[in-house]
VEXFI-360494 format. One line per 4 residues: number of its first residue (from 0); their letters; for each residue x, y, z of N, C-alpha, C. Coordinates in steps of 0.02 Angstrom, whole numbers, plus 50000, padded with zeros to 5 digits. Each point is the difference from the previous one (the first is absolute). Layout:
% VEXFI-360494
NUM = A = X,Y,Z,X,Y,Z,X,Y,Z; ...;
END
This chain:
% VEXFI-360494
0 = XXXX = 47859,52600,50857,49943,50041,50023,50000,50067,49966; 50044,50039,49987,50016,50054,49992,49979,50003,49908; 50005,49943,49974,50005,50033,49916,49926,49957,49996; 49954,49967,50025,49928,50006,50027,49988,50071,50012;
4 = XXXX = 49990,50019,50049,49994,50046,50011,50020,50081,49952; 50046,49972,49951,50017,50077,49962,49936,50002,49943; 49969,49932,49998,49938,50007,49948,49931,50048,50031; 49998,49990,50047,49945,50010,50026,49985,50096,50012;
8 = XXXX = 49958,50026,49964,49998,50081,50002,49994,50048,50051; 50036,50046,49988,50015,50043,50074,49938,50021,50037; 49903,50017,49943,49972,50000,50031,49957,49936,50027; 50021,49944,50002,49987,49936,50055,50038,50001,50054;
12 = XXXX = 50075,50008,49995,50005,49993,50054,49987,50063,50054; 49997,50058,49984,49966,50053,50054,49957,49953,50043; 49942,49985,49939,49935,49964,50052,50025,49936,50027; 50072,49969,50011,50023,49953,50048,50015,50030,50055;
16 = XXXX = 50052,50056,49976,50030,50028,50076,49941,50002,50045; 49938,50061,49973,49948,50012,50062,49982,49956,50037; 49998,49924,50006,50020,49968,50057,50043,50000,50050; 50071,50024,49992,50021,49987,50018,50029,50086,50038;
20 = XXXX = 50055,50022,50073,50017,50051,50003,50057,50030,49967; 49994,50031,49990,50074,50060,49953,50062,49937,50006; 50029,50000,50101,50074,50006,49980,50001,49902,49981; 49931,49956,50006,49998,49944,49967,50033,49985,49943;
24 = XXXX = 49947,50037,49967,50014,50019,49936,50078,49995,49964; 50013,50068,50023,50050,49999,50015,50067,49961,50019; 49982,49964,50037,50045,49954,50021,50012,49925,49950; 49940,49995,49985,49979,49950,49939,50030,50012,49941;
28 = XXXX = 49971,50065,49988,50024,50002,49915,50050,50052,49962; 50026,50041,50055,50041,50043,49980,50073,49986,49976; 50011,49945,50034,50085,49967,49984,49994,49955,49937; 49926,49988,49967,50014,49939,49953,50035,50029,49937;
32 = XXXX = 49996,50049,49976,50026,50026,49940,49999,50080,50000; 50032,50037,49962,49985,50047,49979,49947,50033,49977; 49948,49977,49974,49936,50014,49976,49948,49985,50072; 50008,49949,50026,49969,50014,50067,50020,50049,50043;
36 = XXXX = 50052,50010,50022,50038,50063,50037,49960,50076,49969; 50007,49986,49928,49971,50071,49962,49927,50009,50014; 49966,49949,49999,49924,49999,50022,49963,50022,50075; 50036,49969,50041,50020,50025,50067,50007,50056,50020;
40 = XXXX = 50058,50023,49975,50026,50079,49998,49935,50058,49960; 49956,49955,49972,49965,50058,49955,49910,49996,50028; 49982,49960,50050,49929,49989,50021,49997,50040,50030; 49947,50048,49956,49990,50070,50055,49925,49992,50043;
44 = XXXX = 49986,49948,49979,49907,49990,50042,50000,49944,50062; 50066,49964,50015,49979,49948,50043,50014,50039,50061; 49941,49980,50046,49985,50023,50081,50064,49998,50021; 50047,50038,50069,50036,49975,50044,49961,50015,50060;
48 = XXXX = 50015,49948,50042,49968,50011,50076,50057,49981,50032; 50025,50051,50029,50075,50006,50079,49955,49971,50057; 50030,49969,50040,49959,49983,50059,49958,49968,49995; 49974,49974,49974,49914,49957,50012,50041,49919,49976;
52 = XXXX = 49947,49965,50045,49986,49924,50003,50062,49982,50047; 50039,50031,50037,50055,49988,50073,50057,49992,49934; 50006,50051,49981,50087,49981,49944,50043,50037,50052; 50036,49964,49981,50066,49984,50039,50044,50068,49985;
56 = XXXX = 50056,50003,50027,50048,50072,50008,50044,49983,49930; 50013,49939,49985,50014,49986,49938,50002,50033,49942; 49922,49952,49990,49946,50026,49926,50007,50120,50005; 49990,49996,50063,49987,50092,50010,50056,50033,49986;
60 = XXXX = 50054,49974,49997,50073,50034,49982,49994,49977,49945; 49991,49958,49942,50012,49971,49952,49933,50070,49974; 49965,50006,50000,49936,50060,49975,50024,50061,50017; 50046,50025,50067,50046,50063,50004,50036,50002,49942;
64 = XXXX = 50019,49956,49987,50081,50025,49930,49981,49989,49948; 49941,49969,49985,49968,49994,49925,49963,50056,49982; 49939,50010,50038,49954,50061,49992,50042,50082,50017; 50069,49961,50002,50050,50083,50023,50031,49998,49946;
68 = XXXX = 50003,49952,49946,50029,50024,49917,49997,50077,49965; 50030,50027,49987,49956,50045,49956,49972,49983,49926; 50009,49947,49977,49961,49973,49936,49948,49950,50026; 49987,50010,50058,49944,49953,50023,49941,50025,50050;
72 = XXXX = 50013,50055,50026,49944,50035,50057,49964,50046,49948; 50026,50030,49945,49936,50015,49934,49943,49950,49989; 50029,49945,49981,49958,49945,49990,49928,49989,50048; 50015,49998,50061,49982,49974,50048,49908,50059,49997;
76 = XXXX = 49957,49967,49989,49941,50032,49998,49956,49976,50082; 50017,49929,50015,49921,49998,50047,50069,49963,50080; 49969,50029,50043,50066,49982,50064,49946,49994,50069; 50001,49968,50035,49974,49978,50076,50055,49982,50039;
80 = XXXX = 50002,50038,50048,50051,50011,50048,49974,49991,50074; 50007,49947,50037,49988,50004,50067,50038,50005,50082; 49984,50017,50043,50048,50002,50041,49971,49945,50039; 49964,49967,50000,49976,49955,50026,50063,49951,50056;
84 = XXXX = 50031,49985,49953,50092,49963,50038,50019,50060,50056; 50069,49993,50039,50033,50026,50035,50050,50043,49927; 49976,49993,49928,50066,50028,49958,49945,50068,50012; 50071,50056,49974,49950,50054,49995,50001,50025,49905;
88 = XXXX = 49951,49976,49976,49995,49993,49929,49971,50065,50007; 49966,50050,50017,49996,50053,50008,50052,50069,49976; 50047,49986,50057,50049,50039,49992,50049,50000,49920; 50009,49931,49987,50024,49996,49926,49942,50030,49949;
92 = XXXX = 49966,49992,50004,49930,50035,49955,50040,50077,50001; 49976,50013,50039,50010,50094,50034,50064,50024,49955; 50039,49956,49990,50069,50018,49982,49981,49972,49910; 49964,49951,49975,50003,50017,49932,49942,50003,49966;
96 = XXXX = 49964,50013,50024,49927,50001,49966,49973,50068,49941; 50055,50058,50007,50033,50054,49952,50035,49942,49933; 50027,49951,50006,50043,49965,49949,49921,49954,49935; 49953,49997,50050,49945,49961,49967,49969,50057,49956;
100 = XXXX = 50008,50004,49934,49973,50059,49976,49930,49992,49942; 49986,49934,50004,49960,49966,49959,49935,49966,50039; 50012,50018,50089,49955,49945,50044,49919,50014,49971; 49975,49952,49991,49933,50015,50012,49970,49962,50062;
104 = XXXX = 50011,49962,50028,49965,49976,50033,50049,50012,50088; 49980,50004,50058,50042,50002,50049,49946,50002,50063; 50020,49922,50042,49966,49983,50057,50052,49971,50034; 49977,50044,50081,50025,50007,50044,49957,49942,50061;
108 = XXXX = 50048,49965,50016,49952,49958,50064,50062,49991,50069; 49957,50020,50069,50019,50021,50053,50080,50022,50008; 49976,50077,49938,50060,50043,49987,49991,50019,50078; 50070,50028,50029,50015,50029,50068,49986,50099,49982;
112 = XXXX = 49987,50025,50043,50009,50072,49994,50036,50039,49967; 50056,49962,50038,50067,50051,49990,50007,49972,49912; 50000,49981,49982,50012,49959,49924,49939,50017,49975; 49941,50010,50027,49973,50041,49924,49991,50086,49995;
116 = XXXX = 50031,50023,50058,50018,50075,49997,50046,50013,49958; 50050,49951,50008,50063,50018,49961,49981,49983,49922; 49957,49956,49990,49982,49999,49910,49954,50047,49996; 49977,50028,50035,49961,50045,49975,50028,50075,49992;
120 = XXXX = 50042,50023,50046,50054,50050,49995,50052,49977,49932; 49987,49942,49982,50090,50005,49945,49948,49990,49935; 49959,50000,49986,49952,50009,49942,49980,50054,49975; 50012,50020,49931,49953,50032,49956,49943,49979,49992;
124 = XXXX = 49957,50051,49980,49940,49953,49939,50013,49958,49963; 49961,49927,49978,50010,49958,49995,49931,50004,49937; 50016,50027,49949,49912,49986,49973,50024,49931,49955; 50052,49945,50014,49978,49932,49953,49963,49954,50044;
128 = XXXX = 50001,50037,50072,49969,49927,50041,49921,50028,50012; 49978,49938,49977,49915,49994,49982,49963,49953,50090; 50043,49976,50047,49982,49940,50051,50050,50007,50049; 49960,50037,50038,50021,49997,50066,49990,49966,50076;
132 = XXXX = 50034,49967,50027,49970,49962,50066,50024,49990,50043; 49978,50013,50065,50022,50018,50079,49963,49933,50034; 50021,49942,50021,49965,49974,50025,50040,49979,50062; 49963,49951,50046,50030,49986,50052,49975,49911,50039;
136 = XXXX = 50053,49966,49997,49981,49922,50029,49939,49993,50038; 50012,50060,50067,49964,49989,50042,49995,50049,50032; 49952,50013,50056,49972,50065,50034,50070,50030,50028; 50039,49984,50034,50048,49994,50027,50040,50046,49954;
140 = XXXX = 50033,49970,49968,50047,50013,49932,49975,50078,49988; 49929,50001,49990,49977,50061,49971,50011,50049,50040; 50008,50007,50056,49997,50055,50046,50045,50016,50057; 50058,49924,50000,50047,50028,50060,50062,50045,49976;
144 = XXXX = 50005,50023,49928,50040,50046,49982,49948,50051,49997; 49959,50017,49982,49955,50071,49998,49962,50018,50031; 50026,49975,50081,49981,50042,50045,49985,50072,50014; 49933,50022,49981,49962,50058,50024,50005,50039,49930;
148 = XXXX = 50012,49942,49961,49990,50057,49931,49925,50016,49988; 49986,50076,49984,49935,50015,49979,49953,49966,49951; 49947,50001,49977,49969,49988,49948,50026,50030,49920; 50016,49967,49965,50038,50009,49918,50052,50030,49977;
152 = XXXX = 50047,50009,50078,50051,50027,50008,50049,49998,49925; 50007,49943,49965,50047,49997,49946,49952,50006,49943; 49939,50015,49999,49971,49965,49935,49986,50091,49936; 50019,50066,50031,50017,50038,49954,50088,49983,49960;
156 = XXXX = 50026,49988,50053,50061,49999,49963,50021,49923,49942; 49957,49950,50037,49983,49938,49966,49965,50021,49933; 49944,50038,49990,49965,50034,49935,50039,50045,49952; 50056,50046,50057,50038,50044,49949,50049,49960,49947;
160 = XXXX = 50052,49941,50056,50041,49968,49964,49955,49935,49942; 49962,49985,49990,49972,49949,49971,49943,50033,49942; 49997,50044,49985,49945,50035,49980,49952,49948,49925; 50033,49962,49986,49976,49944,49930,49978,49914,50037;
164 = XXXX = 49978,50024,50059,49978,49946,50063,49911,49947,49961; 50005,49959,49974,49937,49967,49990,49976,49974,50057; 50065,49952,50020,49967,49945,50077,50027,50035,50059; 49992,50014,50042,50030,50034,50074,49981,49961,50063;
168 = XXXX = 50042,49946,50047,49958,49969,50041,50047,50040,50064; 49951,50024,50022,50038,50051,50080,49973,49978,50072; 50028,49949,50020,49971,49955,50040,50034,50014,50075; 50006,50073,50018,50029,49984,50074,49957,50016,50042;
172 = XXXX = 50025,49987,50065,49943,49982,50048,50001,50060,50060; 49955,50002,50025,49993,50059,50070,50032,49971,50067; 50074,50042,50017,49992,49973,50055,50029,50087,50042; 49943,50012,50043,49994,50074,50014,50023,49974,50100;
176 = XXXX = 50048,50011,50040,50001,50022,50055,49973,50040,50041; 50015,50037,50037,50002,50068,50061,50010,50056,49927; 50053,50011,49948,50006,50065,49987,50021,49971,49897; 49991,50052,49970,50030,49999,49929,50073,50003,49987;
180 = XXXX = 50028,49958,49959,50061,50017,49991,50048,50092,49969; 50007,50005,50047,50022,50094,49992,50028,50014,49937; 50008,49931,49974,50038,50016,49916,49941,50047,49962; 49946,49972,50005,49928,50022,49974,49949,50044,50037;
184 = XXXX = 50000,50045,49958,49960,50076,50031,49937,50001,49961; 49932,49945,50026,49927,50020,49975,50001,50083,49952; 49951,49995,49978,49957,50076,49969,49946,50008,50055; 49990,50059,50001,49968,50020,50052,49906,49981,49985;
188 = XXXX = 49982,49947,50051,49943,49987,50000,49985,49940,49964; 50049,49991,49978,50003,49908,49964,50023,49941,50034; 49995,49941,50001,50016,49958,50013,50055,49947,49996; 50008,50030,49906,50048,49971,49976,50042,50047,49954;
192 = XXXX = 50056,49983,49962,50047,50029,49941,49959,50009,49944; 50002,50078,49974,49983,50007,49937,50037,49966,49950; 49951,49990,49923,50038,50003,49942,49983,50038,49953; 50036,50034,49957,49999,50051,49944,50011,49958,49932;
196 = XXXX = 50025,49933,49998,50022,49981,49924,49930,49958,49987; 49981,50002,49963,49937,49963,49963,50028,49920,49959; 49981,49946,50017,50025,49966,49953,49956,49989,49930; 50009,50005,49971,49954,50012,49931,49993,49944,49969;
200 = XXXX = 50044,49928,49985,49988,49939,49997,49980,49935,50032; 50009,50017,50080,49978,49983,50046,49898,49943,49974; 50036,49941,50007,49939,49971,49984,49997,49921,50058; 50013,49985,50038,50018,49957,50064,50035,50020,50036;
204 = XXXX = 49959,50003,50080,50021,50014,50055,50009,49962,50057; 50035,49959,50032,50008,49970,50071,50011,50033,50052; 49969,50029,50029,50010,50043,50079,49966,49991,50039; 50042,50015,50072,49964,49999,50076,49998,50070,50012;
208 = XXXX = 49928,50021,50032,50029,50066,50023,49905,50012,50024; 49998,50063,50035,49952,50036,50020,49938,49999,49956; 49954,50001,49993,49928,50034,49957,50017,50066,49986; 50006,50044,50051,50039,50078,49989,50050,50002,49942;
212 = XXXX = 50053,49973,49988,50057,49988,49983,49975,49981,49912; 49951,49962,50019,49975,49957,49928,49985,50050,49955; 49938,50024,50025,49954,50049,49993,50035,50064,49950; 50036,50004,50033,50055,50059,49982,50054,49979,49934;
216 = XXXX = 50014,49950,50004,50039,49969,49957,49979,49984,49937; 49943,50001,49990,49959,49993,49949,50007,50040,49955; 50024,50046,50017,50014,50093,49970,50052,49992,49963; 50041,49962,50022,50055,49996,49951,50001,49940,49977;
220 = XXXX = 49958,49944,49983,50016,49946,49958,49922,49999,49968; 50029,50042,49917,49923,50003,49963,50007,49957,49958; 50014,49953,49986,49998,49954,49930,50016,49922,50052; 49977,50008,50086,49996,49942,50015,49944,49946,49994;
224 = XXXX = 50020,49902,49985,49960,49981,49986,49968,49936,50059; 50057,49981,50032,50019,49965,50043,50005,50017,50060; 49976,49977,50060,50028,50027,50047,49990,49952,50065; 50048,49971,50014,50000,49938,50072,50018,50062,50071;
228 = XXXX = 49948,49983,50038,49995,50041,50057,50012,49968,50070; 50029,50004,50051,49998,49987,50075,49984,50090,50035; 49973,49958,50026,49962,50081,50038,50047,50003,50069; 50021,50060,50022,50035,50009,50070,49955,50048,50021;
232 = XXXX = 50004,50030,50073,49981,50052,50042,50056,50047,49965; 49994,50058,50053,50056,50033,49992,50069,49986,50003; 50050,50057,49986,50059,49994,50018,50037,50060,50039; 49954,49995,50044,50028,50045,50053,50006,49953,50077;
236 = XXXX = 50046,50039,50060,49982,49972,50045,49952,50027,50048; 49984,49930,50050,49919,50018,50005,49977,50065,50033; 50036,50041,50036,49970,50060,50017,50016,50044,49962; 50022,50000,49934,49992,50050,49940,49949,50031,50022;
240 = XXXX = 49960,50064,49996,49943,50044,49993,49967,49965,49930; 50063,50006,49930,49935,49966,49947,49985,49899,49997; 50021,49972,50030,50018,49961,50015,49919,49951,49983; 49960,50036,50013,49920,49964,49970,49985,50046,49949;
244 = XXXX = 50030,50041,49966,49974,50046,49940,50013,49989,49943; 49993,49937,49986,49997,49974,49916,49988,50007,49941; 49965,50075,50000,49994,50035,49940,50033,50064,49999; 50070,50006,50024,50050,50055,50000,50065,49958,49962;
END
C-alpha cells in the first residue's frame, strides 16, 4: 500500500484528507513512512474540530498533545472548538490559543462563559484571523452561562482583538432576569455596550440582537456586504426605565 501510495502527489492527497478528520488522517497515514509522517507534520490548511460529532475523551487528548507541539500549533490556521460534551474544550483553548500564531479561522460552539472570558483575557490582537464564530446548539446552550449579560457586552473587545475580521458570526442570545449582571456597568442612557474599534474588512455578519443595537452598529462595519439578522427586544430587565427605548 505504502509504495502505491508514494506515487501519488502531495497536492492529491490534501484533497483526500478533506474527507476525512485531522486525527483520522492521522491515524491512517502518519506511521506508513517517513514521507507521510513529513506530510502530516507540514498541513497547515486542514480544519481541526475538538468536540464535535460526540468524540470521545480519547480522540480529545490525542488533539491536546498534538496541537500542543511547538512545530505544529504555527501550522494550525482554521480550529472549531466545542463544549458541547461534558469535556471542557474551552478551558484548554484559554490556555493555548496564544501558541496558534497563524489562526485564521476560529469557531466557537456552546463555548461556556467562564472559557470564553479566559480566551479573551489571554489574547493579543490577532490581525491573521479573517472568521470568527460564536454559535450555539440550542436556545438553552446559548444563555444558561450568560446569564444577565447586557447587549454586545464582548463585541468591542471581540473587534479590538480580531481587527482583519471578513466573516464574524456573533450569535448569542438574550437571557435578561430581575437585574444585569454587576460585572457590566451600561453608559448612561443606553441600552447596551459601546464600541470604539471599527472593523474595516468586515464584509458578513451573523447576529442576534436589538434594532437599537443594529442601527448603531452599522457605524462601525463600513465595507459590510452581508448581513443574516434575528431580531430581539431589548436586553434589559423588564422594569428597566429604558427598557422600551430602542433608539438609545
Amino acid at each position: 500500500m505504502a509504495t502505491t501510495l508514494e506515487h501519488i502527489p502531495v497536492e492529491l492527497l490534501y484533497q483526500i484528507f478533506i474527507y476525512f478528520q485531522f486525527h483520522e488522517v492521522f491515524n491512517i497515514f502518519s506511521n506508513l513512512n517517513s514521507r507521510f509522517a513529513a506530510i502530516i507534520n507540514n498541513m497547515p490548511f486542514m480544519p481541526v474540530y475538538l468536540g464535535l460529532n460526540g468524540m470521545n475523551i480519547v480522540v480529545t487528548e490525542f488533539y491536546y498533545k498534538y496541537l500542543s507541539q511547538s512545530n505544529i500549533c504555527n501550522h494550525l490556521i482554521s480550529l472549531c472548538v466545542s463544549d458541547t460534551l461534558a469535556i471542557d474544550n474551552g478551558f484548554w483553548l484559554a490556555e493555548h490559543v496564544t501558541t496558534f500564531t497563524n489562526l485564521r479561522h476560529l469557531s466557537l460552539t456552546d463555548i461556556k462563559r467562564s472559557s470564553f472570558e479566559l480566551i479573551l483575557n489571554s489574547l493579543s490582537p490577532i490581525k491573521s484571523l479573517t472568521m470568527f464564530s460564536v454559535r450555539f446548539s440550542t436556545v438553552y446552550r446559548a444563555v444558561y452561562t450568560f446569564s444577565g449579560v447586557p447587549e454586545s457586552a464582548y463585541y468591542e473587545r471581540i473587534f479590538h482583538l480580531f481587527p482583519s475580521l471578513r466573516v464574524c458570526h456573533l450569535l448569542f442570545r438574550r437571557y435578561i432576569r430581575s437585574t444585569l449582571d454587576s460585572q457590566f456597568v451600561l453608559p448612561l442612557d443606553r441600552t447596551f455596550m459601546l464600541i470604539q474599534t471599527k472593523l474595516l474588512n468586515l464584509q458578513s455578519l451573523a447576529i442576534c440582537c436589538s434594532p437599537g443595537f443594529l442601527s448603531y452598529l452599522f457605524e462601525y462595519l463600513p465595507q459590510l456586504e452581508q448581513l443574516s439578522y434575528t431580531q430581539t427586544i431589548s436586553w434589559l430587565p423588564r422594569k428597566h426605565p429604558l427598557r422600551n427605548n430602542n433608539n438609545k
